[in-house]
MARNUMI-729365 format. One line per field, with one value per residue (C-alpha): residue number from 0; x, y, z. Coordinates in Angstrom, 1 decimal, padded with zeros to 4 digits. Layout:
% MARNUMI-729365
n: (NUM:...)
u: (X:...)
v: (Y:...)
w: (Z:...)
***
This chain:
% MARNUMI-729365
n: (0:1:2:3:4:5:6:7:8:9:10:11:12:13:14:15:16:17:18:19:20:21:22:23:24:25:26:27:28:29:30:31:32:33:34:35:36:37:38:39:40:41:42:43:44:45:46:47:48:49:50:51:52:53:54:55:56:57:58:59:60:61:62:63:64:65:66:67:68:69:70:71:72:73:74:75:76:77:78:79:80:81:82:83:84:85:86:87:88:89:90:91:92:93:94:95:96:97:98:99:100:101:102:103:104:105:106:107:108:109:110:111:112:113:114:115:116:117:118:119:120:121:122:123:124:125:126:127:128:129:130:131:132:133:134:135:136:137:138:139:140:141:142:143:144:145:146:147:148:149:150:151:152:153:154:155:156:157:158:159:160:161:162:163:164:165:166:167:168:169:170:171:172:173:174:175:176:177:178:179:180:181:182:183:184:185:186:187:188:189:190:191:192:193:194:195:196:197:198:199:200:201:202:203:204:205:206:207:208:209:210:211:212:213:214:215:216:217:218:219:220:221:222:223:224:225:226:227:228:229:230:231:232:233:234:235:236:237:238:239:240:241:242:243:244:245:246:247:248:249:250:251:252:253:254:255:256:257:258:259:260:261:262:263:264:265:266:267:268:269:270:271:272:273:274:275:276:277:278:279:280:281:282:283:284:285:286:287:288:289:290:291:292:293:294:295:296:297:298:299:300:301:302:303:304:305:306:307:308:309:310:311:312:313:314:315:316:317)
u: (038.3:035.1:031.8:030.0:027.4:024.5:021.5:018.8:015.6:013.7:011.3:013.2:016.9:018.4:022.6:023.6:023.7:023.6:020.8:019.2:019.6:018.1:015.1:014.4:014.3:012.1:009.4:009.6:008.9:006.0:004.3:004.3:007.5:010.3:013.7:017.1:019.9:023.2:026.6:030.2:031.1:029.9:026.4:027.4:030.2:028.6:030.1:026.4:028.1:031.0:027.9:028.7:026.7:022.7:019.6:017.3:013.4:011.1:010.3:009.3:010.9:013.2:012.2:008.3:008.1:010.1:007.9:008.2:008.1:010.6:012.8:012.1:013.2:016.6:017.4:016.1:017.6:021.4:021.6:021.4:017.8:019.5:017.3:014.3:011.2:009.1:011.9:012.6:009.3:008.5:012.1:010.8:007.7:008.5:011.3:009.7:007.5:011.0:012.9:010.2:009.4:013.0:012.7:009.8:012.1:014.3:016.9:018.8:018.7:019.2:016.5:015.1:014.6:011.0:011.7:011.6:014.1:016.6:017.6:020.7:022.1:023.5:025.2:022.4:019.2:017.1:016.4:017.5:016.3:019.4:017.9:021.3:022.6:025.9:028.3:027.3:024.3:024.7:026.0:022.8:020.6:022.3:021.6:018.0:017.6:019.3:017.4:014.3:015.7:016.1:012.6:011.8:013.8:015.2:018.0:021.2:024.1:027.3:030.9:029.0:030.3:028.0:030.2:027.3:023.6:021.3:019.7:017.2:015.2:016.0:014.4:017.1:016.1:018.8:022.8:026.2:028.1:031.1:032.2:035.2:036.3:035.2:035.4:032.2:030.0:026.1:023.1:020.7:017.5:014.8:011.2:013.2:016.8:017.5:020.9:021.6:025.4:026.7:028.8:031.8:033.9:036.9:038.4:039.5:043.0:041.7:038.3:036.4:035.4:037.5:039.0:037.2:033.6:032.0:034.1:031.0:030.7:026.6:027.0:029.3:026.5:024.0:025.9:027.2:023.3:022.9:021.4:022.3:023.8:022.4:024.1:027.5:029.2:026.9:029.6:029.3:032.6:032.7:034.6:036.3:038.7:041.9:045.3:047.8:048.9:048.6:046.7:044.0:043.8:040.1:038.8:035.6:035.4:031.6:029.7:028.4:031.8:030.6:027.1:027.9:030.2:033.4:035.2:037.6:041.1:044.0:047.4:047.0:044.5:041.9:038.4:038.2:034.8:034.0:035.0:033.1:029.6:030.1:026.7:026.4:029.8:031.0:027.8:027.3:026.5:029.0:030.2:030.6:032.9:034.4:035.4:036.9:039.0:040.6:041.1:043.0:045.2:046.1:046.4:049.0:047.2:046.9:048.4:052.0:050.2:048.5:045.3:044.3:042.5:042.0:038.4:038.0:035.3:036.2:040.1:043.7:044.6:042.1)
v: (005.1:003.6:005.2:003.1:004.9:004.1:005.8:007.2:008.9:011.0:013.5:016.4:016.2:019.0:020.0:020.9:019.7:022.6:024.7:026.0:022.6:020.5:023.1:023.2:019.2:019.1:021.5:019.4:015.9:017.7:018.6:015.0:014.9:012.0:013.7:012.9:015.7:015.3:017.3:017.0:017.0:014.8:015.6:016.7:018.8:021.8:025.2:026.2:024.3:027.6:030.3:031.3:034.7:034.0:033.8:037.4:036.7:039.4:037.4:040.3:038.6:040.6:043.7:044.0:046.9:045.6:044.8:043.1:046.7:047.7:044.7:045.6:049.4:048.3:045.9:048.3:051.2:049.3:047.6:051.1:050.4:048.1:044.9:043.9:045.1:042.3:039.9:041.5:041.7:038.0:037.6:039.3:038.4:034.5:034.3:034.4:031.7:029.7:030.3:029.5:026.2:024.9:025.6:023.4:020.9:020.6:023.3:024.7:028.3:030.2:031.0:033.5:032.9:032.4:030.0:032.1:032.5:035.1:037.6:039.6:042.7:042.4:044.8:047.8:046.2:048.7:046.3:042.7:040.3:037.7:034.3:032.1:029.4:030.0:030.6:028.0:028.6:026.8:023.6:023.2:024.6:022.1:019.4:019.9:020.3:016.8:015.1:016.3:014.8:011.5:011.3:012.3:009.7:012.1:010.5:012.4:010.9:012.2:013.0:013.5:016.2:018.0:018.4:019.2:020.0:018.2:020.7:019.8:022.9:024.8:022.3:021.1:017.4:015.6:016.3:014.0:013.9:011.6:009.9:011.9:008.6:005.9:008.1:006.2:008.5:008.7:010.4:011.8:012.3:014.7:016.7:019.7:020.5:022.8:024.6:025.0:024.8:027.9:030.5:032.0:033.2:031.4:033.1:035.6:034.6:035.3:033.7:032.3:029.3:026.2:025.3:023.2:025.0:027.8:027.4:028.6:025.5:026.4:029.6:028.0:025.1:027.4:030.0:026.6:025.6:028.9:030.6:034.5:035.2:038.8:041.3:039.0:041.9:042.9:040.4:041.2:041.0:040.0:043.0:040.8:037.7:036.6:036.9:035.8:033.2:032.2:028.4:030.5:033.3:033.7:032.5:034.3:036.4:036.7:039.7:038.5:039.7:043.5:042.5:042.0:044.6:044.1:047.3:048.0:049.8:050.3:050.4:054.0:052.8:054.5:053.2:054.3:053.9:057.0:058.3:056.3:056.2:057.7:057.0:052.7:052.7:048.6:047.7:049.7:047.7:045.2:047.1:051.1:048.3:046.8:050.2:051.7:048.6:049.0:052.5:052.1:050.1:051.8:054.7:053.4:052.6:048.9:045.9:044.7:040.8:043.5:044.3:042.7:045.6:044.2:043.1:044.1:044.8:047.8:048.5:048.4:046.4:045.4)
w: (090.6:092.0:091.1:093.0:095.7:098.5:097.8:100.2:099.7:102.5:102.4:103.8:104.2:106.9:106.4:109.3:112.8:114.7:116.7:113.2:111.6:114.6:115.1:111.7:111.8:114.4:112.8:109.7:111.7:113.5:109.9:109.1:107.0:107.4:107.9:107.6:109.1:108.2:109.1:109.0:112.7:115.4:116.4:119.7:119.0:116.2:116.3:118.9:121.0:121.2:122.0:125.4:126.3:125.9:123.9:123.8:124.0:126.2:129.1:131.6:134.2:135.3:134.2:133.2:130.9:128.6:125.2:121.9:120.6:121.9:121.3:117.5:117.6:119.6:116.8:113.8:115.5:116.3:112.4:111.5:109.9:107.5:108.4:107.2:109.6:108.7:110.0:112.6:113.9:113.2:115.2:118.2:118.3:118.2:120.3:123.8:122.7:121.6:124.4:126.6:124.7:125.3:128.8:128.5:126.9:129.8:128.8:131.9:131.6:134.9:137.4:139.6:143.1:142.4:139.5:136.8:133.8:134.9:132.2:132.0:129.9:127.0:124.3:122.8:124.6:126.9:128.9:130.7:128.2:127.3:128.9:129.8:131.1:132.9:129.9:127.9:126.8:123.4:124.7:126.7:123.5:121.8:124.4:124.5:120.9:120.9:123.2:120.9:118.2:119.2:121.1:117.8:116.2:113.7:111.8:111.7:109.9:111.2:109.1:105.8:103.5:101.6:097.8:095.6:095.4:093.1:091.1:088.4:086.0:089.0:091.7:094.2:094.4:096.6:097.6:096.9:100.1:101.2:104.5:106.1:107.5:105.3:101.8:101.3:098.8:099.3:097.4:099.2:097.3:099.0:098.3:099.8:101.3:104.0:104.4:107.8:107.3:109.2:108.1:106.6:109.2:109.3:106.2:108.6:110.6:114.0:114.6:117.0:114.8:114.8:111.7:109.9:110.5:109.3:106.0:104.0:102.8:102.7:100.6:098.4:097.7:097.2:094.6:092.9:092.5:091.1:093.7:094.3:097.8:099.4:101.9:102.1:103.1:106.6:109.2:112.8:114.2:117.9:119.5:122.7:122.2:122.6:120.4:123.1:124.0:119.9:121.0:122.4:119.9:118.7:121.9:122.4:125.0:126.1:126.0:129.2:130.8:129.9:131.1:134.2:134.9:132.8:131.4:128.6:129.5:126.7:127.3:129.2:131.4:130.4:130.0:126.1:125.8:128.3:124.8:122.3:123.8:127.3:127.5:127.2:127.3:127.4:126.7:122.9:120.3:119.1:115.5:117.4:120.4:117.7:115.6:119.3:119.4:116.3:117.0:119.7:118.1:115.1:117.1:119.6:122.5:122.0:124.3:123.6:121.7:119.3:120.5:123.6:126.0:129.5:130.9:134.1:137.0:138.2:136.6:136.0:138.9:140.1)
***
């Protein structure tokens, strides 16, 4: 076997190519720091790229009263007041200043008449506050994030597989990755590492990640390093996708469908949420959607490709 390795030293290396990844590369090349990103899929093509429905910020644009405040007691009061407040404030608080900055950056979210960002509804917000761009709001995040980058003249090396943080008395000091195409091994050495890598979701059959992301591959660096791994078991499961026909099962189905007016039916016809939360009804939050769902289905009431409820404007037939 050949041992033999390139080697290459940076001040801070970023894993992961995506949204989190990119942002957090730019923010380190803006302090002064010489950064490297690095990813197993093609720059272009990370699983942001699959976010469909929006980004939340308080803009005021559509609806004024809306406030920061209140942004932070719809998220406490929907995670059933299991996040962390501090967090969630500094969430909040920063995200209009985000979401405006990659407007700035040439991101083409969707406008007012008068120019400004337009804001829609989405699942357990008070108010219109989900900036968009048509339904794929991630593609262009991506794209704009992208274009940053190589203003920037950020390295990213694409096809690199992270196998194995360098850890040293507890100091993380570089990574061993490979070439997915060439095999070819390389040592990244680094002042600091930033895991960006995404989730864990495809261990789950039906999924809207393809199959070779979100394989955890960051949390299983990070507990390998000996790091301990918090609140693994708090997953938000997406409560509208496809299971039929079986090539497009896990296909997201955006929230932005109930947003703007889509409704739930079983295989009665009825509009089962009337039941669940006859008061938001489509547009509850995504874990009481997701529990209505599955109780439809084990009760009887599901479609006939197990589980399928028809999105609809108005109704059956319509």
């Amino acid at each position: 076997m050949n041992n033999t390795h390139r080697t290459k030293v940076v001040n801070v290396l970023v894993i992961g190519t995506g949204a989190a990844g990119l942002r957090a590369a730019i923010a380190a090349h803006e302090a002064g720091c010489e950064v490297l990103v690095v990813g197993k899929r093609p720059r272009s093509d990370p699983h942001t790229v699959l976010a469909a429905g929006g980004i939340n910020a308080v803009l005021g644009t559509v609806e004024p009263q809306d406030s920061w405040q209140q942004h932070f007691a719809d998220t406490l009061q929907e995670g059933y007041f299991l996040a962390e407040p501090r967090a969630v404030e500094l969430l909040v608080r920063e995200a209009p200043a985000a979401v405006l900055e990659l407007a700035d950056w040439g991101c083409q979210f969707a406008r007012t008449p008068d120019g400004k960002l337009d804001q829609r509804f989405f699942g357990a917000h008070k108010y219109r506050r989900t900036c968009y761009a048509g339904d794929y709001t991630g593609r262009a995040i991506l794209e704009t994030l992208l274009k940053r980058v190589n203003r920037l003249r950020i390295a990213i090396h694409e096809y690199q597989y992270v196998s194995r943080l360098l850890i040293n008395d507890r100091q993380c000091y570089g990574v061993m990755a490979f070439d997915l195409h060439s095999g070819e091994r390389t040592v990244y050495l680094a002042d600091a590492v930033i895991l960006a890598a995404g989730g864990h979701t495809r261990c789950w059959r039906r999924s809207s990640s393809r199959r070779d992301e979100n394989t955890g591959d960051g949390m299983w660096l990070a507990l390998q390093a000996g790091c301990e791994l918090i609140d693994m078991e708090l997953v938000q499961f997406h409560p509208t996708g496809m299971v039929a026909p079986e090539t497009m099962a896990g296909t997201l189905v955006t929230e932005a469908v109930r947003g703007e007016g889509g409704r739930l039916y079983n295989s009665e016809g009825e509009r089962f949420m009337e039941r669940y939360d006859p008061e938001r009804l489509e547009l509850s939050t995504r874990d009481r959607i997701a529990l209505a769902n599955y109780t439809e289905i084990s009760e009887g009431r599901g479609g006939p490709n197990g589980g399928v409820f028809r999105v609809q404007r108005s109704g059956p037939g319509a």
